[in-house]
C-alpha positions in Angstrom: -68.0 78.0 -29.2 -66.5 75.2 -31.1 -64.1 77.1 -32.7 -62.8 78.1 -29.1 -63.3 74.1 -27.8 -60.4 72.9 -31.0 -58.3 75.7 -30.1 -58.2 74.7 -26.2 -57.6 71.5 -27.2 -54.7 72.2 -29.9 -53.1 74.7 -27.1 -53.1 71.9 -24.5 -51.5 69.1 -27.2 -48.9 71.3 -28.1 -48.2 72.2 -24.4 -48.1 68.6 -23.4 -45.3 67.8 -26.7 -43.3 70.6 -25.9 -43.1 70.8 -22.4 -41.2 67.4 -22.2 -39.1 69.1 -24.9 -37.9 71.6 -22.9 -38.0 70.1 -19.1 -36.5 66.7 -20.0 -33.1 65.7 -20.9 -32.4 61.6 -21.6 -29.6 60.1 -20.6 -28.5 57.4 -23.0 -27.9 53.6 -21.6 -24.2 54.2 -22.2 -24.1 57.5 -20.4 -23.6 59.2 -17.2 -25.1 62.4 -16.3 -23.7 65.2 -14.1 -26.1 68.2 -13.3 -25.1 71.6 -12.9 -27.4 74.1 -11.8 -26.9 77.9 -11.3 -27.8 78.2 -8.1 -26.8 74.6 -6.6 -23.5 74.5 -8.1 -22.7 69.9 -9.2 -25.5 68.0 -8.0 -23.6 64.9 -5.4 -25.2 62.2 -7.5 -25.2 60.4 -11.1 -28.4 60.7 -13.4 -28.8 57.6 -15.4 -30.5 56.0 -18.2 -34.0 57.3 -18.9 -35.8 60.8 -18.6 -34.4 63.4 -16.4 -35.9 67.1 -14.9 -33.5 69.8 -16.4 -34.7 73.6 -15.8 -34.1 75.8 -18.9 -31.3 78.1 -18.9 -30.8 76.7 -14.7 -29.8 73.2 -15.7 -27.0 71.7 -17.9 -25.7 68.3 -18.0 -22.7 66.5 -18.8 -22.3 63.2 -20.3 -19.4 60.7 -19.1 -18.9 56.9 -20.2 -20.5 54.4 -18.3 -18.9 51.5 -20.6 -15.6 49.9 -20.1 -12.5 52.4 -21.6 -9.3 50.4 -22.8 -5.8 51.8 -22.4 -4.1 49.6 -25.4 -0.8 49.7 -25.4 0.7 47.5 -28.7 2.3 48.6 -31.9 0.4 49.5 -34.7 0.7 49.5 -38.4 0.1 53.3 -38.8 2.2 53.8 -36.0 -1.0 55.0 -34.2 -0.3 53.2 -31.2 2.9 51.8 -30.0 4.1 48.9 -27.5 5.2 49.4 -23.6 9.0 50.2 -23.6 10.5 49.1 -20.0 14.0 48.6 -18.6 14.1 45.8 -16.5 16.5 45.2 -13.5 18.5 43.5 -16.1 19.2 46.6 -18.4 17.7 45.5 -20.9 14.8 46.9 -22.9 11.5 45.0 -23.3 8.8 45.9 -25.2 5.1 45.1 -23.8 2.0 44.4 -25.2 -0.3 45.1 -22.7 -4.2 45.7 -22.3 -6.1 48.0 -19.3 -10.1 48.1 -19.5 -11.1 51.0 -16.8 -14.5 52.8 -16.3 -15.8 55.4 -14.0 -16.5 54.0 -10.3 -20.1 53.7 -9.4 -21.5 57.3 -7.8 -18.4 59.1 -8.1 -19.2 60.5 -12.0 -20.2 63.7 -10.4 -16.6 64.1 -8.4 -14.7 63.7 -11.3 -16.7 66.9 -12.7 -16.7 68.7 -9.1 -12.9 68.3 -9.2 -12.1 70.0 -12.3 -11.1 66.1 -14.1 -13.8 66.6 -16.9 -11.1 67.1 -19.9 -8.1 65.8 -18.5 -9.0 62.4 -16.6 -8.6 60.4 -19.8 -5.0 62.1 -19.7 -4.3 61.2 -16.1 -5.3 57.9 -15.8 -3.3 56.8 -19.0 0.2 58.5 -17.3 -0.8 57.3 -14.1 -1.1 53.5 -15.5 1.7 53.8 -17.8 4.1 55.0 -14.7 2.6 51.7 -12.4 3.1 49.0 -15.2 7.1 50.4 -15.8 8.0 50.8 -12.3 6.2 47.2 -12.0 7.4 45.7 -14.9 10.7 46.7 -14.5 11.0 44.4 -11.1 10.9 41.1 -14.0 14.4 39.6 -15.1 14.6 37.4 -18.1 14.1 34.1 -16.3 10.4 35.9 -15.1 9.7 37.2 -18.7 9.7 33.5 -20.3 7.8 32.6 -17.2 4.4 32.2 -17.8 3.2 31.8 -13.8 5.7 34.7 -12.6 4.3 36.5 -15.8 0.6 36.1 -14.1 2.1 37.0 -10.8 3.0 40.2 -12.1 0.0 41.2 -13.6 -2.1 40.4 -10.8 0.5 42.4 -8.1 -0.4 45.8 -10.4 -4.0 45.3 -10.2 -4.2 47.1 -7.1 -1.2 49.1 -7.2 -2.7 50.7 -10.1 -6.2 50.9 -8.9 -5.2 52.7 -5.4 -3.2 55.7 -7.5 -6.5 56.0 -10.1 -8.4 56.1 -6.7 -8.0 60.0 -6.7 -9.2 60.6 -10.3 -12.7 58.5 -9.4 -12.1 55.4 -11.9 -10.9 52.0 -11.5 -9.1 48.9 -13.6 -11.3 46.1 -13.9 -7.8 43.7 -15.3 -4.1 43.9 -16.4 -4.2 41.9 -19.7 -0.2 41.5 -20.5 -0.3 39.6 -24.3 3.0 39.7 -25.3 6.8 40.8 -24.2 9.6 41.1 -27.1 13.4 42.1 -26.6 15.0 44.1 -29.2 15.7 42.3 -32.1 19.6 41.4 -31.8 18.9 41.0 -27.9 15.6 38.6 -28.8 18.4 36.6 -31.2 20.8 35.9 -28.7 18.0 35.4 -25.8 16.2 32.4 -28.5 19.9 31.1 -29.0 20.4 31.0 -24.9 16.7 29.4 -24.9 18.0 26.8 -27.4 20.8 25.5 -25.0 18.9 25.4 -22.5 16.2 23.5 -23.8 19.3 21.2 -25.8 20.7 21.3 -22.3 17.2 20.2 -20.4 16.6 17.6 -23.6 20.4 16.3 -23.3 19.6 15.7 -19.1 15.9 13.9 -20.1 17.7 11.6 -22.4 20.3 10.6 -20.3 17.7 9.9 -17.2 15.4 8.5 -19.8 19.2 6.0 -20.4 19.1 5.2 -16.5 15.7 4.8 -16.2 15.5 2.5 -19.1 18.5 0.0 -17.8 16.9 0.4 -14.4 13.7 -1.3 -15.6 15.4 -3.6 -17.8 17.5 -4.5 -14.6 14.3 -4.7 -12.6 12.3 -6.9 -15.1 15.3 -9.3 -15.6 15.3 -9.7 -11.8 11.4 -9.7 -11.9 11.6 -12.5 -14.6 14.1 -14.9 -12.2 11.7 -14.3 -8.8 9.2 -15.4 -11.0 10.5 -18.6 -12.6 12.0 -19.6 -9.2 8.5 -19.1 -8.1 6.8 -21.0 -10.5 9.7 -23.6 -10.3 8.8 -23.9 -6.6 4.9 -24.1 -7.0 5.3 -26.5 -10.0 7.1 -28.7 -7.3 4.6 -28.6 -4.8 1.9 -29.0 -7.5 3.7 -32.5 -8.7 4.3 -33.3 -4.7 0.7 -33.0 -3.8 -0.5 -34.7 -7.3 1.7 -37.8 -6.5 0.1 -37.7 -3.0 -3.2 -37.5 -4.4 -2.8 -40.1 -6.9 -1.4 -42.7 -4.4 -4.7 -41.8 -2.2 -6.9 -42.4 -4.9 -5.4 -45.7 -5.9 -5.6 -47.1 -2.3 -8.5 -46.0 -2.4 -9.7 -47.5 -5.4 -8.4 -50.9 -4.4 -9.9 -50.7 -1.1 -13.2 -50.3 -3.2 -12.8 -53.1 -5.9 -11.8 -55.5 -2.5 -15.0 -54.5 -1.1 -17.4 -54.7 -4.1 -15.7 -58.2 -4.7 -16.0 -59.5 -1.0 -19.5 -57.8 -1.4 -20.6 -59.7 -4.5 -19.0 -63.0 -3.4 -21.2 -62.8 0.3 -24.3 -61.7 -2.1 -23.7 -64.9 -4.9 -23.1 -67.4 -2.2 -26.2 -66.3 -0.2 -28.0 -66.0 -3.5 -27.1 -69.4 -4.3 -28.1 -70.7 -1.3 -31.7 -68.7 -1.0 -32.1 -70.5 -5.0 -31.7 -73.8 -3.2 -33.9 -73.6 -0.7 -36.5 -72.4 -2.4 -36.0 -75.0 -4.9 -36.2 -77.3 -2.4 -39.4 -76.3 -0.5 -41.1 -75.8 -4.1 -40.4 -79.6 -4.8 -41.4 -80.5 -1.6 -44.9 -78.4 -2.0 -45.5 -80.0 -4.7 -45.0 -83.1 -4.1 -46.8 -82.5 -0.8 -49.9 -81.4 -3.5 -49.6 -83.8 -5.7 -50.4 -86.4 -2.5 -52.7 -84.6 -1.5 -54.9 -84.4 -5.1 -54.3 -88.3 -5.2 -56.0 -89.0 -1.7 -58.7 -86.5 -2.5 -59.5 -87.9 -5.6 -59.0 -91.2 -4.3 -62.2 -90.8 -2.5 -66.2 -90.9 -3.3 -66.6 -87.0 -3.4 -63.0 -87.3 -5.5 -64.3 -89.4 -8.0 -67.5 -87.5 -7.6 -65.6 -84.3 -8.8 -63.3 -86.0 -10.9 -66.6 -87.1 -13.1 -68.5 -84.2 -13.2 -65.1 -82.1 -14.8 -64.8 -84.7 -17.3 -68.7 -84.4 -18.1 -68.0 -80.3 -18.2 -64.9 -81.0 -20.6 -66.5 -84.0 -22.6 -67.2 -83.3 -26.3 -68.7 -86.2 -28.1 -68.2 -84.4 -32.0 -69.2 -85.6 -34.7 -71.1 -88.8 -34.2 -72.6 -91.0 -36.6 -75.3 -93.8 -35.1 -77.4 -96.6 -37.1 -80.4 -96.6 -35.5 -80.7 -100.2 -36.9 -78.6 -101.6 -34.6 -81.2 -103.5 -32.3 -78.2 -102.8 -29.2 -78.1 -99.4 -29.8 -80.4 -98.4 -26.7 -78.4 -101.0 -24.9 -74.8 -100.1 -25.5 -75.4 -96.3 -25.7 -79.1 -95.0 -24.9 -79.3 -95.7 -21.2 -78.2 -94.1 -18.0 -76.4 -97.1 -17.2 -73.9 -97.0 -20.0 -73.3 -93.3 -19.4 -72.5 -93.8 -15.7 -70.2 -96.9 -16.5 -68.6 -94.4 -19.1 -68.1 -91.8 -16.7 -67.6 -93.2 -13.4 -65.9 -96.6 -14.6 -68.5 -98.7 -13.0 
C-alpha cells in the first residue's frame, strides 16, 4: 500500500514538471510572439513577456523584436557599412551620415506575419527609408547643408514621410538622426575655400561696422562730454549765485542778531544797575531804620532789662584770684549790690 502511495505521488510530480514543459512556451522581455495554430490559421493579437498556452504539435510561435532596430547608415572601417550617397538639386554628391531607430508598431506583430513580411520586412523597410531620405535629402542645396536649423528642418519634414510609407509593412521610425554631411573631397576643398571668403568676407564687413560704430561712440561721448561740462558749468553758476545769496542772508542776519543781543544787554545792565541801587538803598535805609529801633528799645527799662541779663548769659569772670584778708572784700565784691551796680550801672 505504501509502495502504491510513493508511486502516485512520484506520477503526479512528474506530471505537474512536465506538463508546463510541453503546454507552455515563454516569451522573452525582448520578444514578440505570433501564434499559429493548425486549425485557426495567425492568432489577431501579440503574446508577450511571460508564460503562454501552446498545444503540441497545434501551436507554433514566432519570435519578432520588441526593442528599438537601427538602420545606420555611415562608413565603416571594414567597409561593412557605408555612408548615404545623395545628389542634391545642385548636382553635386553628398555623402550622409545618418541614424534611423524603428520597431514594430504596438498590436500589429501578428500582421506583419499574416502578410507574408516575416523574412523580408527587415529588407523593406531599409529600401523603403533609404528611397525617403534621398528623394528628401536631395531637396538641400549647399547653403541648407552648412545650415544647421534648415539641416533640423529637414530631418524633422522626413519623420513622417518616412513613417506613412513604413505604415504598410506594420513598423514605425521613432527619429531621423542626420550626424554628419561630407562632399567629395576636391568638391569639400573648394566648398572650405568658398566658406573661407565668406567668413573673410562676413569678418572684413564686422570690422568695418565695428570702425563706424567705434567713431560713432567716440563722436557721441565727445558730444556727451561738452553737454556735460556745459551742464556742470551752468549748475556750478547757480550753485555760486545761490551761495552768495545765502551768505549775504546770513550776514544780515547775523548783524541783526549781534544789534539785538547788544540793545538786549544794554536794557538788562542799565535795569540791573538800577534794581542794585535800589536795593542798596532800601537795605541802608532798613538798617538804619533797625538800628533806631534797637536804640529806643534798649533805651528803655525792659531794654536795659534785656540788655543785662545777655551780658549776665555772656559774662565769664575766669580766672580770679581774691584775698580773703581784705576786710572790704564783702563790701566791694560779696553783695548783691555791687553785682547790680556792675551789671545794670546803678
Amino acid at each position: 500500500m505504501l509502495k502504491r502511495i510513493i508511486a502516485a505521488i512520484c506520477l503526479l510530480f512528474l506530471v505537474a514538471w512536465a506538463l508546463p514543459k510541453v503546454l507552455l512556451v515563454r516569451i522573452e522581455p525582448w520578444e514578440i510572439g505570433v501564434r499559429r495554430s493548425l486549425t485557426g490559421g495567425i492568432a489577431e493579437e501579440d503574446f508577450h513577456f511571460g508564460y503562454q498556452f501552446s498545444m503540441p504539435l497545434v501551436h507554433s510561435y514566432y519570435r519578432l523584436p520588441r526593442t528599438l532596430q537601427y538602420l545606420d547608415y555611415r562608413e565603416s572601417p571594414g567597409g561593412e557599412a557605408k555612408s548615404l550617397e545623395v545628389r542634391t538639386s545642385g548636382n553635386n554628391v553628398i555623402f550622409v551620415d545618418v541614424t534611423v531607430p524603428w520597431r514594430i508598431k504596438h498590436h500589429e506583430a501578428w500582421r506583419i506575419v499574416r502578410e507574408g513580411f516575416i523574412d523580408t520586412y527587415p529588407a523593406k523597410v531599409q529600401s523603403t527609408a533609404t528611397g525617403i531620405l534621398r528623394e528628401t535629402l536631395a531637396s538641400m542645396n549647399n547653403l541648407d547643408i552648412y545650415d544647421t536649423d534648415k539641416r533640423q528642418a529637414t530631418a524633422e519634414k522626413i519623420l513622417p514621410r518616412l513613417n506613412e510609407a513604413l505604415a504598410q509593412y506594420h513598423v514605425e521610425a521613432e527619429s531621423v538622426v542626420i550626424r554628419a554631411i561630407r562632399f567629395r573631397p576636391e568638391y569639400e576643398q573648394k566648398l572650405q575655400d568658398k566658406q573661407y571668403f565668406i567668413v573673410q568676407g562676413k569678418l572684413d564687413e564686422a570690422k568695418r561696422k565695428e570702425s563706424v560704430a567705434v567713431q560713432e561712440t567716440d563722436t557721441l561721448e565727445k558730444s556727451i562730454e561738452k553737454d556735460i561740462n556745459l551742464k556742470r558749468e551752468e549748475w556750478n553758476k547757480k550753485i555760486e549765485e545761490l551761495k552768495t545769496k545765502f551768505e549775504l542772508e546770513i550776514a544780515t542776519i547775523q548783524a541783526q542778531a549781534v544789534k539785538y543781543d547788544r540793545e538786549e544787554r544794554s536794557k538788562a545792565d542799565a535795569f540791573h544797575a538800577t534794581a542794585k541801587a535800589d536795593g542798596d538803598l532800601a537795605e541802608a535805609k532798613a538798617e538804619a531804620l533797625g538800628e533806631r529801633l534797637k536804640a529806643r528799645a534798649l533805651a528803655s527799662n525792659a531794654g536795659r532789662t534785656f540788655s543785662a541779663i545777655t551780658a549776665a548769659e555772656n559774662f565769664q569772670l575766669g580766672d580770679i584770684q581774691l584775698n580773703s584778708n581784705d576786710p572790704t572784700f564783702l563790701m566791694r565784691f560779696g553783695s548783691m549790690k555791687a553785682w547790680r551796680e556792675f551789671f545794670m550801672a546803678r
